[in-house]
C-alpha positions, 0 to 999 in steps of 0.5 A: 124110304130106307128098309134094314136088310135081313142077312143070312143069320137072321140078324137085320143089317144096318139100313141103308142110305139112300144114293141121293142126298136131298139138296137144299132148298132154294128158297132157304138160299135166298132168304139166307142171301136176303138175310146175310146181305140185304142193303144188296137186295135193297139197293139192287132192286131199287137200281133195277127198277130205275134201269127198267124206267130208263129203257121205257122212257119216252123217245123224242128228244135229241138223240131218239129216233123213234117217233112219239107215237111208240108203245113206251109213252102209252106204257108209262103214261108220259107224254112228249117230254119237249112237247110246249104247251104255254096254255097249260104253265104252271099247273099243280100236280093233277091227274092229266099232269102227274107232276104237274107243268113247267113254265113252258107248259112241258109236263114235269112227269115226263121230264122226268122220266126220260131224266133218269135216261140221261143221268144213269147213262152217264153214272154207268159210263163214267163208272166204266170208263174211269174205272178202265182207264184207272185199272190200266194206270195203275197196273201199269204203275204198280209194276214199274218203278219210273212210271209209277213216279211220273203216273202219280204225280199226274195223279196227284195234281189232278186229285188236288184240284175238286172234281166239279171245278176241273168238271166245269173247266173241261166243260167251258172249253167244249160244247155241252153234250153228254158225251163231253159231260161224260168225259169231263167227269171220268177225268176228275174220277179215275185218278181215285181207281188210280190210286186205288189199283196202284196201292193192290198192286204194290201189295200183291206183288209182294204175296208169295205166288207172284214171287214163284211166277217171277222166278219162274221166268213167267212174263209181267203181263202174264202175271198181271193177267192171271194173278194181279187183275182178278184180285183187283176185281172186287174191290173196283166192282165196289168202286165203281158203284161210288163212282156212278152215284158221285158222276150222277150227283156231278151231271146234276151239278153241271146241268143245274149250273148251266154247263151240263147237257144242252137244255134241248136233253131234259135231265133231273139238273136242268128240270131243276135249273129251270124250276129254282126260279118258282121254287117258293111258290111252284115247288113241285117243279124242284121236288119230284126230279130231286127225289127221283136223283136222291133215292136213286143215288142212295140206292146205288151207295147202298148197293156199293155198301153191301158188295163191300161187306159182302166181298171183303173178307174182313168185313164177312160174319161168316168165312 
């Protein structure tokens, strides 16, 4: 509590402040940062809670090591995801089988459990992977002239071809994996980051403070080091999120289509690959993997949305 100062003439003197400042409350700065960006904190949460189930899924399959009897199938209440049981086809949604049985007799909610594995480790990797070999292209393209010319026509032959075809193709002359998934679908993507670098590039080399480092004497990969690659940052973290909502939706594509992961690796395309069949009288088996992919795509748009607003200077409320 601040006290005024009686000086020597009897006359009291300004009070005084204290030395320390109260800080902002940090509650008022996450309200404020749930309020200024909230499909952020949406879409996060969201993806958060599907990597959570990711890393408890059920082990077993091809690929798993740890033995059936881990703490993760008693935390998640699923079962063995490959386990067949062609007693129990076909069953309904029930409290022993939350999402009810294929008609093999596997338990669905399982399946699906462990497919949330499968379809954010190859969204994640094809999001890294094209995002890294794109960003290298296309510095590398914005900064010299002939590889630029002989880089984007590459670029643009693949770009004309749709992605889930070149997927397919790449996928007919390999065997089914989820490393081969993962390829196939990186290389219809990173021509887009790509392009996408390659048009930063070509914008931030004419900005001022690259000019001065140029005429400095100071080295191209130093300048792309330190005053091009960071200001690519944003806009690829952006990108990038696209990239794994859209490799998601391919993998499932690929897999429903019979020429994603083995049918050995349960995955959200080949649940419902194997359930079209019986969509009309045992929908259950199509329903509960597609909302699963549904919601989880539209949490990652929505995350990729609000890093765009949030990142882009133009798009800000507030400077």
């Amino acid at each position: 509590m601040s006290a005024s100062v009686i000086s020597a003439g009897g006359h009291a003197a300004a009070p005084t402040l204290p030395d320390v400042l109260p800080e902002p409350k940090q509650r008022g700065r996450v309200m404020g940062a749930i309020y200024r960006h909230p499909t952020i904190v949406l879409g996060g949460t969201v993806v958060g809670i599907m990597v959570l189930i990711a890393l408890l899924a059920p082990c077993g399959v091809t690929g798993c090591h740890v033995p059936y009897t881990d703490w993760r199938l008693h935390l998640l209440g699923t079962l063995d995801p490959t386990a067949l049981a062609p007693a129990k086809r076909t069953r309904p949604p029930s409290e022993l089988n939350w999402f009810g049985t294929d008609m093999l007799g596997r338990d669905v909610y399982s399946r699906v459990i462990w497919g949330s594995r499968v379809s954010l480790t190859i969204g994640f990797s094809v999001a890294a992977v094209a995002s890294i070999i794109g960003t290298a292209l296309g510095l590398i393209a914005g900064f010299t002239r002939w590889v630029d010319a002989v880089v984007m026509r590459v670029m643009d032959g693949l770009m004309s071809i749709p992605g889930i075809l070149l997927a397919i193709a790449l996928m007919a002359l390999t065997r089914a994996s989820m490393q081969n998934v993962i390829i196939a679908i990186s290389v219809s993507e990173f021509p887009r980051v790509c392009r996408l670098v390659r048009g930063l590039v070509l914008s931030l080399r004419e900005q001022p403070y690259v000019e001065a480092a140029i005429a400095s004497g100071t080295r191209i990969p130093v300048i792309i080091w330190r005053h091009i690659l960071p200001n690519t940052l944003a806009p690829l973290m952006v990108q990038a999120t696209f990239i794994c909502a859209s490799a998601m939706i391919t993998e499932a594509t690929l897999s429903f289509l019979g020429a994603g992961t083995p049918p050995t690796i349960p995955s959200w395309g080949n649940i419902m690959a194997e359930g079209r069949a019986l969509w009309q009288v045992k929908p259950y088996i199509v329903f509960f993997p597609a909302i699963f992919l549904s919601i989880t795509v539209l949490a990652v748009n929505m995350l990729g949305d609000g890093l765009r607003d949030a990142l882009d200077p133009r798009l800000a409320k507030r400077l």
